[in-house]
N, CA, C and O atoms as CSV, one atom per row, in Angstrom:
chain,resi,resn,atom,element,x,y,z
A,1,UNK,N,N,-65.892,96.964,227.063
A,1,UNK,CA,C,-64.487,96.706,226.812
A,1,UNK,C,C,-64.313,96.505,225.312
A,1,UNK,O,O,-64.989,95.589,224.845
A,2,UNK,N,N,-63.765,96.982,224.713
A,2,UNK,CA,C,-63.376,97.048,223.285
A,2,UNK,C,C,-61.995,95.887,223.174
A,2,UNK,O,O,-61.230,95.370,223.988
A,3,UNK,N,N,-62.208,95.830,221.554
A,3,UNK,CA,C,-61.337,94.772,220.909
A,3,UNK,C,C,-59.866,95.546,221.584
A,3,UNK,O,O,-59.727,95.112,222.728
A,4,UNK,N,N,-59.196,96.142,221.372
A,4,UNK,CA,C,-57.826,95.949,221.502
A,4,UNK,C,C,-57.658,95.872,223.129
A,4,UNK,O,O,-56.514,95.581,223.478
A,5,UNK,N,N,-58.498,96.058,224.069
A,5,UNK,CA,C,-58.468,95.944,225.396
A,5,UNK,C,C,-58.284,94.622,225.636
A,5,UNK,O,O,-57.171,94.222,225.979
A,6,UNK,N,N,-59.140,93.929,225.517
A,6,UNK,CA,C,-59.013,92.421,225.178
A,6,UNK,C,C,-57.713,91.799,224.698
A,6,UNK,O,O,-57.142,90.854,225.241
A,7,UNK,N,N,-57.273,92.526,223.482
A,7,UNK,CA,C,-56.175,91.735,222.501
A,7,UNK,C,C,-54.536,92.280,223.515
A,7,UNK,O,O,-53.447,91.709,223.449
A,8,UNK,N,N,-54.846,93.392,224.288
A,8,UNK,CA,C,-53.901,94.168,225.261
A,8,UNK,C,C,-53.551,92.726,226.263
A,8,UNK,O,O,-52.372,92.457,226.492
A,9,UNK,N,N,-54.472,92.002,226.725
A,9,UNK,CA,C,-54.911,91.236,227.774
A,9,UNK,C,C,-54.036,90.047,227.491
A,9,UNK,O,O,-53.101,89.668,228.197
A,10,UNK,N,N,-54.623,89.288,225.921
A,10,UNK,CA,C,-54.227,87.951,226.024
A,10,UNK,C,C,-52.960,88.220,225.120
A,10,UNK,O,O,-53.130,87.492,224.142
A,11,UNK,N,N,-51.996,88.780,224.995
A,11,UNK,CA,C,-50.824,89.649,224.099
A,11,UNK,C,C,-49.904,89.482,225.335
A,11,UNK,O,O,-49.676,90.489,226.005
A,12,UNK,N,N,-49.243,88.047,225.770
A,12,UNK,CA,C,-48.459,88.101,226.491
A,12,UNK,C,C,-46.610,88.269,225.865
A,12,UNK,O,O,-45.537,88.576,226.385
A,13,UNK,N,N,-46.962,87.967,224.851
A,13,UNK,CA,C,-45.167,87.701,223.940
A,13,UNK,C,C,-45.559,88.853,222.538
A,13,UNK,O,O,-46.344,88.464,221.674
A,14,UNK,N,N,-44.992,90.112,222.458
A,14,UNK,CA,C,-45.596,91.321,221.598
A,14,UNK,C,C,-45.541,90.811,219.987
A,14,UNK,O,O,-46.270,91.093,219.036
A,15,UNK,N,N,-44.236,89.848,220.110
A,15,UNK,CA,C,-44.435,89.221,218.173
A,15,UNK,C,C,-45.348,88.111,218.470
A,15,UNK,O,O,-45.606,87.449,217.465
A,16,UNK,N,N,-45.969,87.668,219.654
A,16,UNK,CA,C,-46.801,86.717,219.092
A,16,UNK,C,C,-48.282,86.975,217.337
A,16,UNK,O,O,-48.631,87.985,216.726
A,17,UNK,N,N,-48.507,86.127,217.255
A,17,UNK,CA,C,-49.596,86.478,216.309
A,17,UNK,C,C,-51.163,85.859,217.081
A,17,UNK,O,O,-51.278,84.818,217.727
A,18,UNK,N,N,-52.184,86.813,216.781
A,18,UNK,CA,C,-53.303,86.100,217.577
A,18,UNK,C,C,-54.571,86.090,216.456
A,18,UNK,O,O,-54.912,87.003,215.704
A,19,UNK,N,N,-55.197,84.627,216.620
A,19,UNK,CA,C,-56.052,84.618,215.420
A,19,UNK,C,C,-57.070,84.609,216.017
A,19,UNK,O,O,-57.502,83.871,216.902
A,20,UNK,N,N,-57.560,85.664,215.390
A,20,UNK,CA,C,-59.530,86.228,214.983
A,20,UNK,C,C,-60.232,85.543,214.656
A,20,UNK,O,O,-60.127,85.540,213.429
A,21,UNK,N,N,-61.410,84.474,215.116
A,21,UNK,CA,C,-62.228,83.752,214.085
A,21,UNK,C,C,-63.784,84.459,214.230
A,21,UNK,O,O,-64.348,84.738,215.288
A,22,UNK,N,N,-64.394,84.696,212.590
A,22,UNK,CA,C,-65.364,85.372,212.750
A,22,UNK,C,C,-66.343,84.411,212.417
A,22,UNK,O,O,-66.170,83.771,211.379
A,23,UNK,N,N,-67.398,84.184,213.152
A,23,UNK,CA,C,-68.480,83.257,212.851
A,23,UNK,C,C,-69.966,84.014,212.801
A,23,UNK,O,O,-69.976,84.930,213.622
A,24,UNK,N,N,-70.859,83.929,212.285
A,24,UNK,CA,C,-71.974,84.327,212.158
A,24,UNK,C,C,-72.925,83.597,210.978
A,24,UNK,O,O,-72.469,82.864,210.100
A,25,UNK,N,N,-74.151,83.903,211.119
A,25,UNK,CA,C,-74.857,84.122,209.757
A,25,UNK,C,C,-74.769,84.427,208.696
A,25,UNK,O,O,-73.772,85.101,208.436
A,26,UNK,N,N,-75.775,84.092,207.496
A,26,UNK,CA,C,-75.523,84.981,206.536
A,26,UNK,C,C,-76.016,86.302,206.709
A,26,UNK,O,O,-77.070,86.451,207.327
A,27,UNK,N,N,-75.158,87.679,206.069
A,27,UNK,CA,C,-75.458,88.447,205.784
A,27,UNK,C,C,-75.015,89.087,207.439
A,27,UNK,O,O,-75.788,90.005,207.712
A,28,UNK,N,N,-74.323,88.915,208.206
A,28,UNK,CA,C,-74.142,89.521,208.982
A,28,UNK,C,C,-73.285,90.083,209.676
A,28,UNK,O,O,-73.134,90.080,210.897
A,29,UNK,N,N,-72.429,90.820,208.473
A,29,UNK,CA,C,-71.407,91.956,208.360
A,29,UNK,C,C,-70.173,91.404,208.681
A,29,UNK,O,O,-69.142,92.075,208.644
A,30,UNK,N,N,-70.221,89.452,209.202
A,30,UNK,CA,C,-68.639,89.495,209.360
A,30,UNK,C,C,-67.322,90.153,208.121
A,30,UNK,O,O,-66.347,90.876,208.324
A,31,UNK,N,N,-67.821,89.551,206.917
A,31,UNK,CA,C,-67.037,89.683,205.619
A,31,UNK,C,C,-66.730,91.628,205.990
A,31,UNK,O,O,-65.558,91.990,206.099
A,32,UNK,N,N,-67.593,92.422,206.105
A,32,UNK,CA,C,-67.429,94.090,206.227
A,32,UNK,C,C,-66.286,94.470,207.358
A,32,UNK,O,O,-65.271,95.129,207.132
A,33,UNK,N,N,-66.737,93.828,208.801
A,33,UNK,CA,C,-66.041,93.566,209.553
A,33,UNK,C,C,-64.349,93.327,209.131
A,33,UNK,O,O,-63.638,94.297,209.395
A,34,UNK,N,N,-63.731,92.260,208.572
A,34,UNK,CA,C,-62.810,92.036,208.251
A,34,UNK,C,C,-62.205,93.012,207.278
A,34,UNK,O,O,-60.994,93.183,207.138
A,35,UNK,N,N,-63.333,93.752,206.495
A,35,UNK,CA,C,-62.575,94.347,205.501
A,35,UNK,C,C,-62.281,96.688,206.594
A,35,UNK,O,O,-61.630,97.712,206.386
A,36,UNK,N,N,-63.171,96.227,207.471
A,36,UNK,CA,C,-63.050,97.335,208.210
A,36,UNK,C,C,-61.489,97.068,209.180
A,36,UNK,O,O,-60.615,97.891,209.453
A,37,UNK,N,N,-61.578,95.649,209.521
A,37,UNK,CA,C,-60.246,95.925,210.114
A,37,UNK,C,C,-58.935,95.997,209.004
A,37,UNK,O,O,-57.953,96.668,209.322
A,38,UNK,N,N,-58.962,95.338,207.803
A,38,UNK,CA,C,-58.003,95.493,206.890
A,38,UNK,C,C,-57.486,97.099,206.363
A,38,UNK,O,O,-56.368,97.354,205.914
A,39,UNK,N,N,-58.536,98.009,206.539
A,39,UNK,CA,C,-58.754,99.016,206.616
A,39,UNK,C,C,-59.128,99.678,204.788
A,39,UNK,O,O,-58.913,100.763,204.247
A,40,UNK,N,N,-59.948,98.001,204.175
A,40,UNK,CA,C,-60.580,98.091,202.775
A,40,UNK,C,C,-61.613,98.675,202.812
A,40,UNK,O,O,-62.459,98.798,203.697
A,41,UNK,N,N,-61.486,99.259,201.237
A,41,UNK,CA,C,-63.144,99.579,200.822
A,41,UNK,C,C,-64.662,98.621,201.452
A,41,UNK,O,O,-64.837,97.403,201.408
A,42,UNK,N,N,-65.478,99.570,201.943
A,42,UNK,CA,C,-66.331,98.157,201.987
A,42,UNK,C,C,-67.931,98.410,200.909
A,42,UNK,O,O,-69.032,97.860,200.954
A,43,UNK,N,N,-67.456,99.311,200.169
A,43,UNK,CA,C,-68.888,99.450,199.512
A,43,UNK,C,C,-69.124,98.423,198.857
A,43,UNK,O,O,-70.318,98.246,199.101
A,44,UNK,N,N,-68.796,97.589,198.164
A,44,UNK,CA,C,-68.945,96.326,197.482
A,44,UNK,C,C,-68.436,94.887,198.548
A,44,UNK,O,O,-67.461,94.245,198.158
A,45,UNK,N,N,-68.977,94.553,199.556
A,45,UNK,CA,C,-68.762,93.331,199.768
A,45,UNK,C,C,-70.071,92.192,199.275
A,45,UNK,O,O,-71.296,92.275,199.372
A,46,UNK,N,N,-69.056,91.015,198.658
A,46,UNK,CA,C,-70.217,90.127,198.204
A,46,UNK,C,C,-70.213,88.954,199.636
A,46,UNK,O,O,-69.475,89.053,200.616
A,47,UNK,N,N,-71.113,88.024,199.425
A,47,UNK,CA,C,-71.415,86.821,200.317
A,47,UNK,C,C,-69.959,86.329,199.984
A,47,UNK,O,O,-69.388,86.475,198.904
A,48,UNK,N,N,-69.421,85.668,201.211
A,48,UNK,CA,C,-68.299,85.049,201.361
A,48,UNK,C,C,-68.890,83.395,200.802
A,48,UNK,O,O,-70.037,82.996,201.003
A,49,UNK,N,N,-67.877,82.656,200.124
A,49,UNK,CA,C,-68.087,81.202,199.652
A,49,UNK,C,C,-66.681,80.993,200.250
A,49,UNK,O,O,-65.579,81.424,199.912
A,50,UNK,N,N,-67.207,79.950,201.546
A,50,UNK,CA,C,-66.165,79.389,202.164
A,50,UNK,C,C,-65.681,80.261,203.272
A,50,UNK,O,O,-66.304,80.530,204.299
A,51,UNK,N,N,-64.313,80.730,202.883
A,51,UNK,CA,C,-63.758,81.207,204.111
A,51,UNK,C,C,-62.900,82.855,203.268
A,51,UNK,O,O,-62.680,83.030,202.069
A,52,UNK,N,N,-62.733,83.378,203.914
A,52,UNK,CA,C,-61.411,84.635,203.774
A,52,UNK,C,C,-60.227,83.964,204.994
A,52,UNK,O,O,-60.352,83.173,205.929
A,53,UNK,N,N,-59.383,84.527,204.578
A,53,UNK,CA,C,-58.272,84.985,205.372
A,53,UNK,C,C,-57.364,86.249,205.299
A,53,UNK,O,O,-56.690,86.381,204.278
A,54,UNK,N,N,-57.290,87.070,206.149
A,54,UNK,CA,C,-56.226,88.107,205.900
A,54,UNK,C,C,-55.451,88.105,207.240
A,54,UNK,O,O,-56.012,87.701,208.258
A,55,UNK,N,N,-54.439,88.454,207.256
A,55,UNK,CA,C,-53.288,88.931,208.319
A,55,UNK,C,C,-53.387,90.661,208.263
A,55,UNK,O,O,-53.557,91.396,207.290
A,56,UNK,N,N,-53.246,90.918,209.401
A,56,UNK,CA,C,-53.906,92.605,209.358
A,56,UNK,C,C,-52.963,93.088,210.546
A,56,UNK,O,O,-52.867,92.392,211.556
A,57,UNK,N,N,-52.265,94.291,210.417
A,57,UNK,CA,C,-51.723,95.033,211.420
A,57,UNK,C,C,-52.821,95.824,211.977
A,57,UNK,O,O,-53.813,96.099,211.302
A,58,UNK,N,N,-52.651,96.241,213.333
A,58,UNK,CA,C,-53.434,97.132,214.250
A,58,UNK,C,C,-53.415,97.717,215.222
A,58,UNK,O,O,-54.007,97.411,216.257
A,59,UNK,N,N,-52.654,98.755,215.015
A,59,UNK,CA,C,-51.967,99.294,216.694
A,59,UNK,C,C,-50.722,98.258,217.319
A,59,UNK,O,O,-50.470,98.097,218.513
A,60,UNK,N,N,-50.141,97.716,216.341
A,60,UNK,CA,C,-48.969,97.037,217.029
A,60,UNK,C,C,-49.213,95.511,216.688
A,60,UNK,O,O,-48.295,95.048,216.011
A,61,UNK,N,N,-50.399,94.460,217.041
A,61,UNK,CA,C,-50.980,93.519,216.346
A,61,UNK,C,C,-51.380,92.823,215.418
A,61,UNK,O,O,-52.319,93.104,214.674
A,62,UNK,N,N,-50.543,91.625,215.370
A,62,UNK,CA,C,-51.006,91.440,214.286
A,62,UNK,C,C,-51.987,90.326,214.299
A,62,UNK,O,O,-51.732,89.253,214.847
A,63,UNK,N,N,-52.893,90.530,213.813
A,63,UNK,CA,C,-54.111,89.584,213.760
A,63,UNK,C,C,-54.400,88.610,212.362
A,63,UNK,O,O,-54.653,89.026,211.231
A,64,UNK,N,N,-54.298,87.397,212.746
A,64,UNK,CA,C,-54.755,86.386,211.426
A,64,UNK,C,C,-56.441,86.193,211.550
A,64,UNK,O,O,-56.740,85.689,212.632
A,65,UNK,N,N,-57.433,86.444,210.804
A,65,UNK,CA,C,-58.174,86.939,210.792
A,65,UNK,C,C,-58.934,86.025,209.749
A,65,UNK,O,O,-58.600,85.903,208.570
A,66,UNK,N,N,-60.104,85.344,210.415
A,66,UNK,CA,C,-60.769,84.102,209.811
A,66,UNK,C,C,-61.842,84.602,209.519
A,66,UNK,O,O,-62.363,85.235,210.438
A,67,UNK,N,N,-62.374,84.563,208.597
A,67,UNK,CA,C,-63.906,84.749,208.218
A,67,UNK,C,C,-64.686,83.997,207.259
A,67,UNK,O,O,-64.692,83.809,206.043
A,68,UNK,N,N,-65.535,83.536,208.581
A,68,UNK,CA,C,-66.388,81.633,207.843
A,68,UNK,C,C,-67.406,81.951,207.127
A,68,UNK,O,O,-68.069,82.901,207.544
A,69,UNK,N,N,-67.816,81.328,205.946
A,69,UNK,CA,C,-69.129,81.767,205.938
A,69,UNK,C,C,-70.421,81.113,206.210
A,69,UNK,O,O,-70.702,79.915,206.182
A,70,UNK,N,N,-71.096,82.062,206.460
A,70,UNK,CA,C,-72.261,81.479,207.528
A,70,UNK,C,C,-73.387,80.965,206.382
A,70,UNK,O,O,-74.294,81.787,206.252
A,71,UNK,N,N,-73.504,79.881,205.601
A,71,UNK,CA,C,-74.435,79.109,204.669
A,71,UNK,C,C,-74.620,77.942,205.458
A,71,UNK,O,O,-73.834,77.166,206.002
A,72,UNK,N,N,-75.745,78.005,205.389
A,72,UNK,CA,C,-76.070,76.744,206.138
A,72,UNK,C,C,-75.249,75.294,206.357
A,72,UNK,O,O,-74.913,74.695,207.379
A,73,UNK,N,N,-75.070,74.986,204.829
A,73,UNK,CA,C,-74.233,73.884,204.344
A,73,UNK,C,C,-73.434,73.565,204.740
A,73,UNK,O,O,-73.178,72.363,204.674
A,74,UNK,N,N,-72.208,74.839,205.658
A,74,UNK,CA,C,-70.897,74.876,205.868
A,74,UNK,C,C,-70.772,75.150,207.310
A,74,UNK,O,O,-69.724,75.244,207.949
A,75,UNK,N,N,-72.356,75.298,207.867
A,75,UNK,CA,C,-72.189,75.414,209.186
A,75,UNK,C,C,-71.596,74.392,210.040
A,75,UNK,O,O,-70.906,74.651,211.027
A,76,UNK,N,N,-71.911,73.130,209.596
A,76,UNK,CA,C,-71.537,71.528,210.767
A,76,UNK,C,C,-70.007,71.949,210.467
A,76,UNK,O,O,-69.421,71.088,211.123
A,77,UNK,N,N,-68.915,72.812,209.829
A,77,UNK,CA,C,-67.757,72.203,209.192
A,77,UNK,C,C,-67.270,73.047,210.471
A,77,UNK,O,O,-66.351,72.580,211.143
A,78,UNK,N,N,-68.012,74.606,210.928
A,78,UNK,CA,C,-67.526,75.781,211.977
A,78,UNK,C,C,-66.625,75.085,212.759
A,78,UNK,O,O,-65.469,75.488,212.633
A,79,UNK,N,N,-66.874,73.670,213.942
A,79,UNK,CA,C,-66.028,73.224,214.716
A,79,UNK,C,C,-64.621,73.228,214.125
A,79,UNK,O,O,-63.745,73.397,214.973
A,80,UNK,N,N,-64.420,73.159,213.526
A,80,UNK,CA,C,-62.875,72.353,212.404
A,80,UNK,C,C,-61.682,73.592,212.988
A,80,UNK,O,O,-60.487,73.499,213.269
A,81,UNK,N,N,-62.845,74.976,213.007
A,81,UNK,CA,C,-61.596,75.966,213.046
A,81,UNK,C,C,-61.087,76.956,214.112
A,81,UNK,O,O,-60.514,78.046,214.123
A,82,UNK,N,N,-61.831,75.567,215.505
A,82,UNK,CA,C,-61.749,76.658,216.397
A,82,UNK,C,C,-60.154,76.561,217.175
A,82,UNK,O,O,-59.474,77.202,217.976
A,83,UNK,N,N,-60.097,75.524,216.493
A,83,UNK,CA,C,-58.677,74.852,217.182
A,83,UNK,C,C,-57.382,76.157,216.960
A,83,UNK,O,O,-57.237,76.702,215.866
A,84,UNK,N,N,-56.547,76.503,218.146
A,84,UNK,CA,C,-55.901,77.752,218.264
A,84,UNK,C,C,-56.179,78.760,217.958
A,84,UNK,O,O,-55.253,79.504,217.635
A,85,UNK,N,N,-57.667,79.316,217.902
A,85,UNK,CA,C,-58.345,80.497,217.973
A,85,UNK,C,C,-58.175,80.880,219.782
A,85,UNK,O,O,-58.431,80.236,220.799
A,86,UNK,N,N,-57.420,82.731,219.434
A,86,UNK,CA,C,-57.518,83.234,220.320
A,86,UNK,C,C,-59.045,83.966,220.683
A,86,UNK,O,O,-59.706,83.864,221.716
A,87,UNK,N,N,-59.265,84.546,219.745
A,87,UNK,CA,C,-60.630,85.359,219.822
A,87,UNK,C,C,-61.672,84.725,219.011
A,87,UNK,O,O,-61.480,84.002,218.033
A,88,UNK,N,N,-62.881,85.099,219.558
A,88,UNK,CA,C,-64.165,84.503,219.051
A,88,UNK,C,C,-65.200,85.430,218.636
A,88,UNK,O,O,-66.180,85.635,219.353
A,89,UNK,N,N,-65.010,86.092,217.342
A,89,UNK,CA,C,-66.467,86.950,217.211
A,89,UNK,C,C,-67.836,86.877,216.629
A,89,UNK,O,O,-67.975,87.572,215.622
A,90,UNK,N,N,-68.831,86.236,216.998
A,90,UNK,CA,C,-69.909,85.631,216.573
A,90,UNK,C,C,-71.054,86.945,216.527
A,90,UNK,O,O,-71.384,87.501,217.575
A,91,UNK,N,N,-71.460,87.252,215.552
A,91,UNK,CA,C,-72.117,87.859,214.714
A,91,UNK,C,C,-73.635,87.660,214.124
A,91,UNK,O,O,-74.068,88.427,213.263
């Protein structure tokens, strides 16, 4: 089942907005990920410090779109942002 099958699913109100949180490791393509759905360059992505955020259209969706970064340091903080996360993509 693919992402917009899913986002088809929990997309009960069509202007709602549904937020993306990307969690993973280091080095493990969330930051590319985000810039693949933004529909950015990705030949140059560096290590994320902290967090990104983008709002991204997608077939009708619009997705607020979290991307944590996975350093050790900042891992205990992950809980903080799960609060009104629709989707969960762990990486």
């Amino acid at each position: 089942m693919g992402l917009l099958n899913i986002l088809k699913k929990l997309r009960s109100n069509p202007e709602k907005e549904l937020r993306l949180l990307l969690l993973g490791l280091d080095n493990a393509g969330k930051t590319t990920l985000l810039k693949q759905l933004a529909s950015e360059d990705v030949a140059h992505v560096t290590p994320t410090a902290g967090f990104n955020i983008k709002s991204v259209l997608s077939n009708g969706f619009k997705l607020n779109v979290w991307d944590i970064g996975g350093q050790r340091k900042i891992r205990p903080y992950w809980r903080n942002y799960f609060e009104n996360t629709d989707i969960l993509v762990s990486r």
